[in-house]
C-alpha positions as CSV (number, residue, x, y, z in Angstrom):
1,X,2.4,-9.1,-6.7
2,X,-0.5,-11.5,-7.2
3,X,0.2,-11.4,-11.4
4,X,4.0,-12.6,-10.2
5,X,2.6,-15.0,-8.0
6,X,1.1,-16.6,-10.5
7,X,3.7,-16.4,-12.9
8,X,6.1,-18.1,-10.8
9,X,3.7,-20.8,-10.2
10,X,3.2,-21.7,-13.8
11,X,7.4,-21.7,-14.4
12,X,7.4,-24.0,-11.5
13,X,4.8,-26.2,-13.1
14,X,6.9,-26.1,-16.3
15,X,10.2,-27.3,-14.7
16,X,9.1,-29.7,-12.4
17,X,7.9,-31.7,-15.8
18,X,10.0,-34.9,-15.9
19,X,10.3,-35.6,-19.6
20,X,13.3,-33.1,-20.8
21,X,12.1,-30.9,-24.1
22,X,13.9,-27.8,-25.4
23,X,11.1,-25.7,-23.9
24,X,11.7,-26.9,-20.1
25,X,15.4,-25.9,-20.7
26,X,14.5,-22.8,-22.2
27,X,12.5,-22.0,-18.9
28,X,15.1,-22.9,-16.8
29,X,17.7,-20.6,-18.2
30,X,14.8,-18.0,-18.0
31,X,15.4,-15.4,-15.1
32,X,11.8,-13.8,-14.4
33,X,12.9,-9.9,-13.6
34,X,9.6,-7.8,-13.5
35,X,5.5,-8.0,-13.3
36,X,3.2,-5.2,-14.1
37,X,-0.4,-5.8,-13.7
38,X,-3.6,-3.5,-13.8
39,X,-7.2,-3.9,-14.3
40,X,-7.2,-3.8,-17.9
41,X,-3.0,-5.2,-18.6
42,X,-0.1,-7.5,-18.0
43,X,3.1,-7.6,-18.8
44,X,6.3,-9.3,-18.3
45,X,10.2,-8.7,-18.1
46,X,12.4,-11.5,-18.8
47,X,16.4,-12.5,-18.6
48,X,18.0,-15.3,-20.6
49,X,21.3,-16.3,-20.7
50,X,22.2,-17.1,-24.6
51,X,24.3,-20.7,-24.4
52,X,26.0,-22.1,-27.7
53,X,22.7,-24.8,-27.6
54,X,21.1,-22.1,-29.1
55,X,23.2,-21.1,-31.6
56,X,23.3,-21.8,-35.1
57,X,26.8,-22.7,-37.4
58,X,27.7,-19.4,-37.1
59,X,27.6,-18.7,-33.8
60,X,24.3,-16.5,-33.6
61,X,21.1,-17.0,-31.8
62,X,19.1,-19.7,-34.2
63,X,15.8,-18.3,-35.7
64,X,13.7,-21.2,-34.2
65,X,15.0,-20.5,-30.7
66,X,13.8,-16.7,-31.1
67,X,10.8,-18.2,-32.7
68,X,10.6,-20.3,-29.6
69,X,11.2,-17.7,-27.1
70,X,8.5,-15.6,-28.3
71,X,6.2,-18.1,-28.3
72,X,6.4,-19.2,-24.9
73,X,7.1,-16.0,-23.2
74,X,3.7,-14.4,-24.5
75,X,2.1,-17.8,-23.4
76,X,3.4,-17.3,-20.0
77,X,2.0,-13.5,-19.6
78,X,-1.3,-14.7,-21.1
79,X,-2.0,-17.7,-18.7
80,X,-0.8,-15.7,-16.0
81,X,-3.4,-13.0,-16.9
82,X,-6.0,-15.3,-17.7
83,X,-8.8,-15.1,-14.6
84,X,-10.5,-18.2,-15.8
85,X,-7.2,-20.7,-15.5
86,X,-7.7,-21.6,-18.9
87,X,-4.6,-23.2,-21.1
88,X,-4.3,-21.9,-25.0
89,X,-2.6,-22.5,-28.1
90,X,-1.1,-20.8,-30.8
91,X,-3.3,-19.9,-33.5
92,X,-0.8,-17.4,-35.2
93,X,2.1,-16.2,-34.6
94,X,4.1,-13.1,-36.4
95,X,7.5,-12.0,-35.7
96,X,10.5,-10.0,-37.4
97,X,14.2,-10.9,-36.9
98,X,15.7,-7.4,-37.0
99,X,19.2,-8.0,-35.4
100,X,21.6,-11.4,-33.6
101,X,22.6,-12.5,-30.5
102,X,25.4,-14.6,-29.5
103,X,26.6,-17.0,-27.2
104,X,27.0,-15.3,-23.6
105,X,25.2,-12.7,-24.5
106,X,21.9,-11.8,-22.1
107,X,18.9,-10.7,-23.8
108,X,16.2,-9.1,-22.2
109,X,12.5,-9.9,-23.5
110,X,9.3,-8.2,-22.8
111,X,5.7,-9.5,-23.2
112,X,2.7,-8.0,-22.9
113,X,-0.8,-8.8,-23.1
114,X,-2.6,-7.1,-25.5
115,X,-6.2,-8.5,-25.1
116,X,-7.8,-11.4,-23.5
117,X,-11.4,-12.2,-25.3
118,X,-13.7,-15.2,-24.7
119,X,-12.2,-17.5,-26.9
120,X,-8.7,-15.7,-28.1
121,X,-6.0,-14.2,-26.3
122,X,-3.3,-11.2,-28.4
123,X,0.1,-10.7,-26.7
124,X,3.6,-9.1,-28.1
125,X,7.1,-9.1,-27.2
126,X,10.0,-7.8,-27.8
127,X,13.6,-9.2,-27.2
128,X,16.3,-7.1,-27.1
129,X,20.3,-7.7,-26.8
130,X,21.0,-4.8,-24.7
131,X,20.3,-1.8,-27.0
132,X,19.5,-3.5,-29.8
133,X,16.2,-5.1,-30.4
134,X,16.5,-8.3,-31.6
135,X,12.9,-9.7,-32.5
136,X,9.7,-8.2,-32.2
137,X,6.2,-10.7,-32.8
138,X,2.5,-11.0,-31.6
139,X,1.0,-13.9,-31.0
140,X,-2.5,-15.0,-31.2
141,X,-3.5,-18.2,-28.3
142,X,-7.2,-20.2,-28.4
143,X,-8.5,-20.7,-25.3
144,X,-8.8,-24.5,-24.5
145,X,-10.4,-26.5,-21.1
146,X,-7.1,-27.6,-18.7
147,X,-9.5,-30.9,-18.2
148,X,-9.1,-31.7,-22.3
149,X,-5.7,-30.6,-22.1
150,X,-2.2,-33.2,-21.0
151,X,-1.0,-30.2,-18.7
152,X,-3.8,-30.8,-15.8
């Protein structure tokens, strides 16, 4: 309960920004459907709504919004699971397009944290367009101070 707590909090943050970006719209579309913590793990279940916005000239979910939807959604799990309210960056990030989406279609993702360490964080997710997977990435964040970063 506490891990959704605090993932709630952090989407709030996010939407109540007042400059519009393709990320704020991406969480707003985002649907946050189950939070599994332990000790020693976190992980994250997520709905999104494909809309033609996203789409490339054929009709499929573009590349870069996959891109981008892995991206943020590991971010999220991380800073959620992070004790020390630390912010991070990407430092790498891997993923494999292995099928498409479509407009109307919803896609679930899931992100997990794989490790947090003193200066790096690992996560992975998966999105999937109901029994197909989609995508599948990890993602490697640097820890940074919120008091050096523009999202105090």
């Amino acid at each position: 309960m506490a891990g959704l707590l605090r993932l709630e909090k952090i989407f709030t943050k996010v939407r109540n920004r007042t400059k519009p970006s393709f990320d704020m719209d991406l969480y707003i579309r985002t649907l946050i459907e189950d939070v599994k913590e332990t000790e020693n793990s976190f992980n994250a279940k997520f709905k999104f709504y494909v809309t033609p916005e996203y789409c490339n000239h054929n009709g499929l979910l573009h590349g870069g919004a996959i891109s981008t939807m892995l991206d943020n959604y590991t971010y999220l799990v991380v800073i959620a699971a992070d004790k020390l309210d630390r912010t991070a960056l990407s430092t790498n990030l891997t993923l494999s397009f292995i099928s498409s989406a479509a407009a109307g279609d919803e896609l679930t993702v899931t992100a997990e944290v794989l490790k947090i360490e003193d200066e790096l964080a690992h996560a992975q997710a998966e999105i999937w367009n109901g029994g197909k997977l989609v995508a599948h990435g990890k993602h490697t964040l640097g820890f940074v101070s919120r008091k050096n970063y523009l999202l105090n």
